[in-house]
N, C-alpha and C positions, 0 to 999 in steps of 0.2 A: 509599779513592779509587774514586770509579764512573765507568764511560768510560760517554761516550754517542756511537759512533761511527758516522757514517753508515753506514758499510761493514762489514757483517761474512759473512766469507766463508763460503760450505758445500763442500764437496769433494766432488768424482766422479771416476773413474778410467776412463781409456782406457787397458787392457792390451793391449798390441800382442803378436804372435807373437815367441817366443822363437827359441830358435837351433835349428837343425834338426841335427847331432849332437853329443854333450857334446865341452866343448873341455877344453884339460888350460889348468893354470896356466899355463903358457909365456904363452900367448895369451891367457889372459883381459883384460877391459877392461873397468873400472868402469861399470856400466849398462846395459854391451851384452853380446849373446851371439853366438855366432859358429857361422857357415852353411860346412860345408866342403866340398860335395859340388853342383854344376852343375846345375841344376831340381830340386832339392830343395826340398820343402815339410813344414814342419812347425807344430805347432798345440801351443804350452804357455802356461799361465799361470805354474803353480810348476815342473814338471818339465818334461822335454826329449822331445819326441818323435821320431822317427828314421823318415824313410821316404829310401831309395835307387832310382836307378834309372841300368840301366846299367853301363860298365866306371866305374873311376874313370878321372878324368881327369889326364894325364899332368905336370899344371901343378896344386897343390896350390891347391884353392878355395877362397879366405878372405871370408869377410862378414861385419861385424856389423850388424845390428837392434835399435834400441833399445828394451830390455825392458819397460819402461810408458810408457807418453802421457797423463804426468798432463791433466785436466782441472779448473777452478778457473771457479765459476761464482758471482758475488755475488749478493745479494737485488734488485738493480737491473736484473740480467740483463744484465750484462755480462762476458763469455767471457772463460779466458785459457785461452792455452795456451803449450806448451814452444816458447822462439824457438829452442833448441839440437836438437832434435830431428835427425838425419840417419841418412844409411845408409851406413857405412865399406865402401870396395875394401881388402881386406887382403893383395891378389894386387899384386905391383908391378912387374909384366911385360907383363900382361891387362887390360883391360878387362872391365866386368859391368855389368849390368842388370836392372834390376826387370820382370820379363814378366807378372808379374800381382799380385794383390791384392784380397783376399777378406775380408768381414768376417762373423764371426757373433756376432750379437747376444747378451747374455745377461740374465737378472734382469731380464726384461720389459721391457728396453729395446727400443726400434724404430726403423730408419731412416727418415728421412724427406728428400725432397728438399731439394737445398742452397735453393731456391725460395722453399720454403715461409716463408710469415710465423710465424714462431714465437714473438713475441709475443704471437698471436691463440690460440693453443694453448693447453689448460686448465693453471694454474698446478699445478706438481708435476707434470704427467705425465710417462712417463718417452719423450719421443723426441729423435732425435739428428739434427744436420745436420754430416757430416764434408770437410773439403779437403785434399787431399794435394798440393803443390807444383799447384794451380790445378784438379786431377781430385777430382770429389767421388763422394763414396757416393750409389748408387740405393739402393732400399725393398726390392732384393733383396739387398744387402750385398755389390755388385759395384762396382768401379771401373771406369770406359773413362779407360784410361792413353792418355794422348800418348806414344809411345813414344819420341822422341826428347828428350823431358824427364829420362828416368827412364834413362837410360845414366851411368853411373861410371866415370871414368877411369881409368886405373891409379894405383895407391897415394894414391886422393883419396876421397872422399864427396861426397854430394848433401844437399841441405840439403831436409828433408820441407815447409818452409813450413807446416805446420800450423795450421786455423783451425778452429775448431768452432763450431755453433749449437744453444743448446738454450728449451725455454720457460721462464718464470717460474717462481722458484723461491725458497719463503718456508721450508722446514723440512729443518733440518739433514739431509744423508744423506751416505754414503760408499760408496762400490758399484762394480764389475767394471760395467765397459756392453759392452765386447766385446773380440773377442778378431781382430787380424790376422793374415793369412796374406799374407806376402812369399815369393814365387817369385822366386828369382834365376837367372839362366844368362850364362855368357861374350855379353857383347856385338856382340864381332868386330872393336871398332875397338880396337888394340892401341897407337896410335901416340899416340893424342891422351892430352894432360895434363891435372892439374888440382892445384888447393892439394892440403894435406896435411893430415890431421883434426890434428895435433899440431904443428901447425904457429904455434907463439904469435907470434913473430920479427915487430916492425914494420918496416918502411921507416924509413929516417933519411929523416925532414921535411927538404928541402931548398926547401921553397916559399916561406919565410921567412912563413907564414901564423901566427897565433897564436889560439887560440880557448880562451877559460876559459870554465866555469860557476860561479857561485857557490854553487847549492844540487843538493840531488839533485830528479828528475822521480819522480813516482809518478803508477803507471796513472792517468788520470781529470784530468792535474792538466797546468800550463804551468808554463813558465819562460823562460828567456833564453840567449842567450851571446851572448861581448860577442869580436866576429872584429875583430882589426887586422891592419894589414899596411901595407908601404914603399909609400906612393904616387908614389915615385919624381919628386919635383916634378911631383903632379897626374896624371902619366902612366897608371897605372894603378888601374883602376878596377874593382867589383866587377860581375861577371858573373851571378852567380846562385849559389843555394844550394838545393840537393834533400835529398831522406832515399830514403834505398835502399830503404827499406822502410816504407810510408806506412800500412799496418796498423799500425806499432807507435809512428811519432812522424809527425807532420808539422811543416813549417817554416809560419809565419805572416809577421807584421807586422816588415818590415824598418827600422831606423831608427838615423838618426846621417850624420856625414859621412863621405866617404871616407878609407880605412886606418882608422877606427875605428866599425865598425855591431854594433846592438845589434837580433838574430835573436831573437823568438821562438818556442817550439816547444811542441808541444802533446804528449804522451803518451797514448796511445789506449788502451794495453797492456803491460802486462809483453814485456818484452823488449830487443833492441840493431838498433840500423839508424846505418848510418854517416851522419853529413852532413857533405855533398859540396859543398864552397866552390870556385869557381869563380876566377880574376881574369882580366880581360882581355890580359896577357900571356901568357895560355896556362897558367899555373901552378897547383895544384890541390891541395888539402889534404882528406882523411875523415877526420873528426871520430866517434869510437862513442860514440854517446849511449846510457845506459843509461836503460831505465824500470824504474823499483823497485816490487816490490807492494808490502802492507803485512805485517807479520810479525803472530804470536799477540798480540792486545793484550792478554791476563795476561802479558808479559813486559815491559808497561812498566815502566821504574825512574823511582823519584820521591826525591828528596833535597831536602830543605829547605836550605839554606845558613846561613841565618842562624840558630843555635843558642841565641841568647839572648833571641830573641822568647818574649813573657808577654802578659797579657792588658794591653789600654789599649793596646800597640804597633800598630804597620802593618805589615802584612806587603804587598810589592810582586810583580810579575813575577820580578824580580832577582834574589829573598829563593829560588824555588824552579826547582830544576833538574830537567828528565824527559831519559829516554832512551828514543827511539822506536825499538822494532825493524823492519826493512822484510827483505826479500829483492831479493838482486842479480840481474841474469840468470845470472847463473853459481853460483845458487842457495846462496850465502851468506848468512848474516843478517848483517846489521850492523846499528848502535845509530845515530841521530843524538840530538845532544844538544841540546836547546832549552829555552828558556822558553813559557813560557806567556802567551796576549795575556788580562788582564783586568784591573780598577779594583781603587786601591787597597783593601786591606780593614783596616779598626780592630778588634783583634781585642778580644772579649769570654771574657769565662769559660765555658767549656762548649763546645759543638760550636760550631764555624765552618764555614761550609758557602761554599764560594767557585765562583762558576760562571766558566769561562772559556773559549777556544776556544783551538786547538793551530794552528798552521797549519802544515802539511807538501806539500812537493812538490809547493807550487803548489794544495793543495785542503787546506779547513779542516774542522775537527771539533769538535764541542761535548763538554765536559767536565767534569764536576762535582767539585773535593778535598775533601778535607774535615780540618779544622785542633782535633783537641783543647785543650782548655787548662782543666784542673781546678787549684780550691783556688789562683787566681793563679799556678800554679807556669810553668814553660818550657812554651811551645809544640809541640805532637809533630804532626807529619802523617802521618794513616795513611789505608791502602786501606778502600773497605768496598764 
């Protein structure tokens, strides 16, 4: 079986700064590393570095930083990056804040203004355009923080927003591009709140809104949902529908009558952004749309179903099953199952070579199986 997929990804790594002094298990947290000590800055990739400065401080300083910021970069040149990325308060009395942030470059990579047309930049070269929550990196690997952006509540986080740009990129690499320095110190606003990084718990929907999808969204690709709700004899009527987060989905072409419209939405990027249904009684339903990347396409599954196809038979769509791997934002693979769209085929003795197209996620892909059939005996479909 040979894939012929539009998309096939290369990988680059954005290693952020680690934790500024080792934590013990107590405290540990999958991904992140933990900052215990008030202006403290440290610089690791694999190991932990430790600079102090000062008495400690009489209220134990908890932060975590997340330990890499994958980067994911197609031959299309289209960017993805971490939609979960943030920065945990693990103080839940205090408030904290981000006071500075420093990048340095490694393995010939270079910054380059968030400005710059990086399309027009030579394919392969190695430069970077980085966004942290709307502050981007200068050419000297400094950030100018808004500093009322980058304050953490008590026992809450900030969400980094993260957005990257880089130039055209045709040959596979995988590579360290830099390394962040998060300075944290008590913020001073002690009072104000905020979510809770573990915080899973929805609201009980009391809008009486309804919103399915039928399939899943993948980066690049559209789909639908199909929102009803009580029109209450006509009375109520739809207001509006946004996306929280227009980097990762946006809403299009609304259509249908009232208490039953059919939303399209578009998928920009890997990641989650709630949509925000609106009704003119005041009532209001978020919707978290996920966009799926795509997974290792060697880990397609292909199964033939019909087991007694020989040669002189037809083999159909029907006859074979695949199972597409993708990635969730919450970085899970999962499988979807589908057919395949292509013309019937009569099979003959010997190689049968069947071309057909996948369609996933709203974006289609060309694909070639291919169907043994030796000596008249039963039909095998194998990879090649």
């Amino acid at each position: 079986m040979k894939f012929k997929l539009s998309k096939k990804l290369i990988a680059l790594h954005m290693v952020a700064i680690t934790s500024l002094l080792s934590i013990s298990q107590a405290f540990a947290m999958t991904g992140f590393d933990e900052i215990t000590k008030a202006g403290t800055v440290g610089k690791s990739i694999v190991t932990i570095e430790v600079a102090t400065e000062g008495e400690e401080d009489p209220v134990l300083f908890s932060a975590y930083v997340p330990a890499t910021l994958p980067i994911k970069v197609d031959k299309d040149g289209n960017v993805h990056t971490p939609n979960n990325a943030a920065i945990i308060n693990g103080v839940s009395t205090k408030g904290i804040a981000v006071t500075n942030i420093q990048a340095s470059l490694d393995n010939d990579w270079q910054a380059k203004s968030w400005d710059t047309d990086f399309s027009a930049l030579p394919e392969n070269s190695k430069y970077v355009g980085l966004q942290l929550r709307g502050d981007t990196l200068s050419q000297d690997g400094s950030f100018s923080l808004n500093s009322s952006d980058w304050k953490i509540p008590k026992n809450s986080y900030i969400d980094l927003n993260m957005d990257a740009k880089l130039p055209p990129q045709s040959v596979n690499q995988k590579s360290d591009a830099a390394v962040l320095s998060f300075t944290l110190d008590w913020s001073g606003d002690d009072t104000s709140t905020g979510p809770e990084w573990n915080d899973t718990s929805e609201p009980e929907d009391t809008s009486g809104i309804n919103v399915q999808s039928s399939e899943i969204l993948i980066a690049g690709g559209s789909g639908s949902l199909n929102i009803t709700w009580d029109t209450e004899g006509d009375t109520v009527s739809l207001a509006g529908i946004t996306s929280s987060n227009e980097a990762i989905a946006t809403v299009g072409t609304i259509s249908g009558s009232e208490g039953n419209k059919s939303v399209a939405v578009n998928g920009l990027r890997y990641g989650k952004s709630n949509i925000v249904i609106k009704l003119s009684n005041g009532k209001s339903r978020s919707y978290a749309l996920k966009v799926y990347d795509l997974g290792n396409t060697d880990d397609i599954k292909m199964e033939l179903t019909n087991k007694s196809l020989k040669a002189g038979d037809t083999v159909r769509a029907s006859d074979i099953n695949i199972r597409f791997p993708v990635i969730s934002p919450d970085g899970e693979t999962d499988y979807v199952m589908l057919h395949p769209q292509m013309e019937d085929v009569v099979l003959v003795a010997g190689e049968n070579e069947l071309p057909a197209k996948l369609v996933l996620g709203g974006r289609s892909y060309d694909l070639t199986m291919t169907i043994n059939v030796w000596d008249l005996e039963l039909a095998v479909l194998t990879p090649f």
